[in-house]
C-alpha positions, 0 to 999 in steps of 0.5 A: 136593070129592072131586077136590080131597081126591084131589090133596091126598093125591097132593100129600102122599103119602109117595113125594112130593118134598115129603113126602120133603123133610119127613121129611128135615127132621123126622129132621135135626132130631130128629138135631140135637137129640140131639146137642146134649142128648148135647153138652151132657150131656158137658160138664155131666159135665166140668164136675161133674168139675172142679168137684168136683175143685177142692173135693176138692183145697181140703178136702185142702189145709185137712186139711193145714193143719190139721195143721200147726196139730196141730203148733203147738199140740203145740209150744206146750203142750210149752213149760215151764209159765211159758212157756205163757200166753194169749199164747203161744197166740194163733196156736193156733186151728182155721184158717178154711176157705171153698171157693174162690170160683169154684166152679160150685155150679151144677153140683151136685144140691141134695144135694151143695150142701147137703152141701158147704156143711154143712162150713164151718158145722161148722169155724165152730163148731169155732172158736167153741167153741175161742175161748170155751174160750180166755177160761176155759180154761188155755193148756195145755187150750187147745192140747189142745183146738185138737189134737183139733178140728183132727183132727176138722175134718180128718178131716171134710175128707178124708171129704168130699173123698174122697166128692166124688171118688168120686160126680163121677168125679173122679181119686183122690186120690194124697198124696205122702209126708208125707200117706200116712198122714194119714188113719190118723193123724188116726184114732189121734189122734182115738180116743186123745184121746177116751180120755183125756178119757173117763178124765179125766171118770171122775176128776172124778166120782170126785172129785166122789162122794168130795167129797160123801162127806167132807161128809155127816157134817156134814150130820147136827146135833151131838148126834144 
């Protein structure tokens, strides 16, 4: 038994051709192996990046479109008053915004999925509210209410896609021209309208107190 245990350990010792062989396979293997992981950790990288490219350049294209909507809305609300009516402003709403269909969601974290995914609910809702404005609303108020929801919604998308490019590695974005101010403009846009209708609300109550105080005498019987 003792001779036997003796030539099995000559048989796999390290100096041995099948040991050598053995270990040869083992460190090609484990060698393979990483190269593979490395391989494909590249190309889930790339894939990331062009991913996240696709829908920066969608969210930036959707911004721009949503300015140009800006522009309808202003031209139509400068209309003269007779002129401006419900359907004259049929073509005035918050644009619909969807990813591009191809998209590789499966790429993202389940972070990002639910970030990027988070944007088109906000515009549905932007929508929805503009189209119930639209039935109760004046067709002036309406096209100040397409202005400021579209700047919002674009401003959003530019946020996003710049956090996209930022987080995957993805090429900064560079807008020629016309958008090299976008995001500037947008964030005047925003903050003057916003004062505008925080001055408009300070009226309305004003109004609503001096209402109610042109009624109280009357709230008291005659005679007392």
């Amino acid at each position: 038994m003792r001779q036997e245990w003796f030539e099995m350990t000559q048989l796999f010792s390290w100096n041995s051709p099948m040991a050598l062989a053995l270990a040869s396979a083992a460190v090609g293997s484990i060698i393979t192996l990483a190269w593979i992981s490395a391989k494909d950790a590249r190309e889930r990288k790339r894939q990331r990046r062009d991913t996240a490219l696709e829908v920066a350049l969608s969210l930036e294209s959707y911004a721009r479109t949503c300015r140009t909507m800006m522009h309808k809305a202003a031209w139509a609300a400068a209309e003269p008053p007779r002129a401006v009516n419900h359907d004259a402003t049929n073509n005035v709403s918050v644009p619909a915004f969807v990813y591009p269909e191809l998209v590789r969601w499966n790429v993202f974290s389940r972070k990002v999925i639910s970030e990027l995914r988070e944007y088109p609910a906000t515009v549905y809702a932007a929508r929805e509210y503009v189209e119930a404005f639209r039935q109760f609303g004046e067709p002036i108020d309406l096209c100040r209410q397409v202005e400021y929801e579209c700047a919002k919604t674009a401003k959003a998308a530019l946020a996003l896609a710049r956090a996209t490019r930022r987080r995957h590695g993805a090429a900064i974005w560079k807008p020629g021209v016309r958008d090299s101010a976008m995001d500037r403009e947008l964030s005047d846009f925003i903050a003057c309208a916003e004062e505008k209708r925080k001055v408009s609300l300070d009226r309305r109550k004003e109004s609503t107190v001096d209402r109610r105080a042109d009624t109280r005498p009357f709230e008291n019987p005659l005679g007392a």
